[in-house]
C-alpha beads as a LAMMPS data file, in Angstrom:
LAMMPS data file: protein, C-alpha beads

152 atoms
151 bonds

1 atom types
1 bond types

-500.0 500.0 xlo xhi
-500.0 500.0 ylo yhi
-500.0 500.0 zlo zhi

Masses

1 110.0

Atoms # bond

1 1 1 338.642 305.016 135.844
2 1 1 336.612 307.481 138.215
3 1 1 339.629 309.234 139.929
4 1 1 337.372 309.890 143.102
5 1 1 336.525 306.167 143.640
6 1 1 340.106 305.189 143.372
7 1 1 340.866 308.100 145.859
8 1 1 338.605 306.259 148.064
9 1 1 340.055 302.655 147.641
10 1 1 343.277 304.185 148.608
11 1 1 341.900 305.366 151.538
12 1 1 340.257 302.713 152.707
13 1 1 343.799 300.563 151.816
14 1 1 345.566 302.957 154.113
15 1 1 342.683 302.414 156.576
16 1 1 342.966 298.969 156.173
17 1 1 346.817 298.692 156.477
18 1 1 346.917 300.592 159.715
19 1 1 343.903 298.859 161.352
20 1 1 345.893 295.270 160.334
21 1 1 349.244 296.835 161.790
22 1 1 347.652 297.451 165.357
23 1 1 346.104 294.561 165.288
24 1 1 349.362 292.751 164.620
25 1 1 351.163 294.525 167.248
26 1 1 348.457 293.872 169.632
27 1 1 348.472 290.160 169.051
28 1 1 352.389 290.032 169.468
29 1 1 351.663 291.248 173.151
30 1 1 348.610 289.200 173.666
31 1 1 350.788 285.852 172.783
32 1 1 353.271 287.143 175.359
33 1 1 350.707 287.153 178.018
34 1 1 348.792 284.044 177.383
35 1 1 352.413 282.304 178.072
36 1 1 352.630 284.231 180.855
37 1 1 348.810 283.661 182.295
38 1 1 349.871 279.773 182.169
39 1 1 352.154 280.600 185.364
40 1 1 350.892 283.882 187.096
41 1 1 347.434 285.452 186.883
42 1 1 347.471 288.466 184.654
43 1 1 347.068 291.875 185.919
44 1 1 344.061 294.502 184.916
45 1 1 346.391 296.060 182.398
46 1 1 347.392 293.079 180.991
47 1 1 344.075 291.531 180.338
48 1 1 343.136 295.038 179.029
49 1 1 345.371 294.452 176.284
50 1 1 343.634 290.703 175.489
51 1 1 340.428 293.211 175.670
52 1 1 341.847 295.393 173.195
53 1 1 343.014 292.463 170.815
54 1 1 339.563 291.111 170.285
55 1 1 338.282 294.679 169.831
56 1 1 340.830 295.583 167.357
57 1 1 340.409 292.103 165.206
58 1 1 336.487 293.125 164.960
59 1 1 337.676 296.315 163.549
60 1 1 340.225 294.799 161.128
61 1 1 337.873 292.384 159.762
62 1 1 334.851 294.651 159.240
63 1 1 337.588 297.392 157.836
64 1 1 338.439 294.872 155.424
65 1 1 334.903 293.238 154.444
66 1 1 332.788 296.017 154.767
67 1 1 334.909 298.859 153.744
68 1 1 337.963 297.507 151.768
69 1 1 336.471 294.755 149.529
70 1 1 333.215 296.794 149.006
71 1 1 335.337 299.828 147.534
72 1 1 337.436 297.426 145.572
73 1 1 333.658 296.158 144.389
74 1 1 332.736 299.960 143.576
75 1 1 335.919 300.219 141.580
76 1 1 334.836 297.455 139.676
77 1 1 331.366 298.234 138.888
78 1 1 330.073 295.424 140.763
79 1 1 327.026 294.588 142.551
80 1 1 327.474 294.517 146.390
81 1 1 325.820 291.874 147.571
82 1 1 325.910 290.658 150.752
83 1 1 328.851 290.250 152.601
84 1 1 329.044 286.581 151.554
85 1 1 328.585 287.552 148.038
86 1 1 331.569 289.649 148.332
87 1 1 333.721 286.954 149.853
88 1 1 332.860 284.417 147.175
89 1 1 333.708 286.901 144.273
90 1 1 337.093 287.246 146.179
91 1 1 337.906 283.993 146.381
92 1 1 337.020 283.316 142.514
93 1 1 339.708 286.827 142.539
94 1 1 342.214 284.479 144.262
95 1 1 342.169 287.235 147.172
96 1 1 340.649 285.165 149.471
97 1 1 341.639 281.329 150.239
98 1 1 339.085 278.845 149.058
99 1 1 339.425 276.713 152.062
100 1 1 338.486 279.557 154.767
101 1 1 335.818 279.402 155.976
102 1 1 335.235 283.307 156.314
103 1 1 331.948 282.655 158.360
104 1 1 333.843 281.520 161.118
105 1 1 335.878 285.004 161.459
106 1 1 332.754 286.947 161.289
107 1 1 331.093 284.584 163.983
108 1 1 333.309 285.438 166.364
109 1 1 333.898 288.925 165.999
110 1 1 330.018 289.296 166.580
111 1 1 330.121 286.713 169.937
112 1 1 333.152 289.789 170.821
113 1 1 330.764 292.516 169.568
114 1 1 327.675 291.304 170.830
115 1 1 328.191 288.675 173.689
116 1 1 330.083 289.740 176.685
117 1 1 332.356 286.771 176.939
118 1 1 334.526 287.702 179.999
119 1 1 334.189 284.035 181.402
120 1 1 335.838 283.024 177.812
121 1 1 338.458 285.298 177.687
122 1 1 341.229 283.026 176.979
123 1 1 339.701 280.836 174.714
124 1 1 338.474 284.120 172.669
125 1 1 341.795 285.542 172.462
126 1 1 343.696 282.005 171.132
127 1 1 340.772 282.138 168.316
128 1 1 341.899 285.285 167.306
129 1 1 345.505 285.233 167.741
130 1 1 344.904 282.172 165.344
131 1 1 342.725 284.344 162.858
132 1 1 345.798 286.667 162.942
133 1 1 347.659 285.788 160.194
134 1 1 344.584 285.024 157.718
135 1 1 343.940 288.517 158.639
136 1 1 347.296 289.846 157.616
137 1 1 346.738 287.913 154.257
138 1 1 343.748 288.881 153.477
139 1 1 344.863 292.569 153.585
140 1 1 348.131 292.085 151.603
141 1 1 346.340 289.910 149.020
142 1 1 344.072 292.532 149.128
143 1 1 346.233 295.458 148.147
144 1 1 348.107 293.065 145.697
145 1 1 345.050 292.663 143.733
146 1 1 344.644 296.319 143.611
147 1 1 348.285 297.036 142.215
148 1 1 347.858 294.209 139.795
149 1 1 345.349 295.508 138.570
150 1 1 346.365 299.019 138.738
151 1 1 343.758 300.492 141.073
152 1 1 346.569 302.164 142.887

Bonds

1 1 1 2
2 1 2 3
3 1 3 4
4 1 4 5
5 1 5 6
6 1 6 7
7 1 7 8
8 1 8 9
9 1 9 10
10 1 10 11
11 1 11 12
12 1 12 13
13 1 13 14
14 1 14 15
15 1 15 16
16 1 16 17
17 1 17 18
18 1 18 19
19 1 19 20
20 1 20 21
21 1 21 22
22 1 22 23
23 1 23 24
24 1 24 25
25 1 25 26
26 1 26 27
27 1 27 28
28 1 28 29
29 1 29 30
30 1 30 31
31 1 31 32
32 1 32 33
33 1 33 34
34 1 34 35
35 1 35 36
36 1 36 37
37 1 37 38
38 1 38 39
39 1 39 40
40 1 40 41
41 1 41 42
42 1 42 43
43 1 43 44
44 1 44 45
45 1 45 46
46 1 46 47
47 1 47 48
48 1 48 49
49 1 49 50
50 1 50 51
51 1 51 52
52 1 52 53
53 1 53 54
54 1 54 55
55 1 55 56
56 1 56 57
57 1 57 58
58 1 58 59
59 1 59 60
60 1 60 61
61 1 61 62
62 1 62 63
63 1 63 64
64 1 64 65
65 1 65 66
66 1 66 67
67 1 67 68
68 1 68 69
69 1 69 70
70 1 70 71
71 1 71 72
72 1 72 73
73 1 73 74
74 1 74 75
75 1 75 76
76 1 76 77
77 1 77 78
78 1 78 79
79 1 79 80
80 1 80 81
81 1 81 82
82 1 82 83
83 1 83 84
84 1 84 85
85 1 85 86
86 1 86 87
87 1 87 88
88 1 88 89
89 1 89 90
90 1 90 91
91 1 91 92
92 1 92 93
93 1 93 94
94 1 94 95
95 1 95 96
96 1 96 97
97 1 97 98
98 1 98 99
99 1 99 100
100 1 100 101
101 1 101 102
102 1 102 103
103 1 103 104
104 1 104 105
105 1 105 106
106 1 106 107
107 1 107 108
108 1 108 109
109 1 109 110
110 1 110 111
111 1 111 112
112 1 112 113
113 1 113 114
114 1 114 115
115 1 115 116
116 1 116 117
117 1 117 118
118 1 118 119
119 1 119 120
120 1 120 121
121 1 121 122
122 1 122 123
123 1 123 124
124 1 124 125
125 1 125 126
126 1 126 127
127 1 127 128
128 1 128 129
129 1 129 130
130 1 130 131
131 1 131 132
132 1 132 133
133 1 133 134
134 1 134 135
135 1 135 136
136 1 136 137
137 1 137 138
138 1 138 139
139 1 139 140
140 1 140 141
141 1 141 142
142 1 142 143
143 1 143 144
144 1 144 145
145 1 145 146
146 1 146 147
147 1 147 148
148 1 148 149
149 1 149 150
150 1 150 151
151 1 151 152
């Protein structure tokens, strides 16, 4: 297998794995507060962490799609594709649930990325806190695949 390709998928995996572990740490917080926004209004810091949670989902999700699953593609000696095309080969891996609809998570991280939705905050941040896990999965699935097949 080419060595520097699979140097490159395990960077991208270690990219991946610490993008997901903010992002999980940031959501732990973010639950916190939206219990705590039902009975006092939230400071400036405090939404700036809900800020920070829907930046760092975008971030995990493109790490994953557009960086992690496209090396894993390379490895293979498969055509790219679009990012659809990717997902749908992953799900016929078993890396990716068939029931998800993966359109969904990439809708709203580009209403985060490219709408200003400061009058949705709240509703934003429950979307993503309820992406979380799938996120989480998709990563570990992700890296499972690899070791199965003995990428890394």
């Amino acid at each position: 297998m080419n060595d520097p390709m699979i140097n490159h998928l395990k960077t991208d995996i270690d990219l991946a794995r610490r993008a997901v572990t903010v992002f999980n740490q940031t959501a732990t917080r973010a639950r916190r507060l939206l219990d705590e926004a039902a009975v006092r209004p939230l400071t400036d810091d405090e939404r700036e962490t809900l800020e920070a949670l829907t930046a760092r989902y975008g971030r995990a999700l493109d790490i994953l799609t557009q960086k992690l699953l496209r090396t894993i593609d390379r490895v293979e000696l498969t055509d790219e594709g679009s990012v659809l095309d990717r997902v749908n080969r992953f799900k016929k891996r078993k890396v990716l649930r068939d029931e998800v609809n993966y359109a969904q998570l990439k809708d709203l991280r580009n209403q985060i990325v490219h709408e200003y939705v400061i009058d949705e905050t709240n509703r934003v941040v429950v979307e993503v806190l309820n992406f979380a896990p799938l996120i989480a999965e998709m990563f570990a699935k992700s890296e499972e695949y690899c070791r199965k097949n003995g990428f890394i």
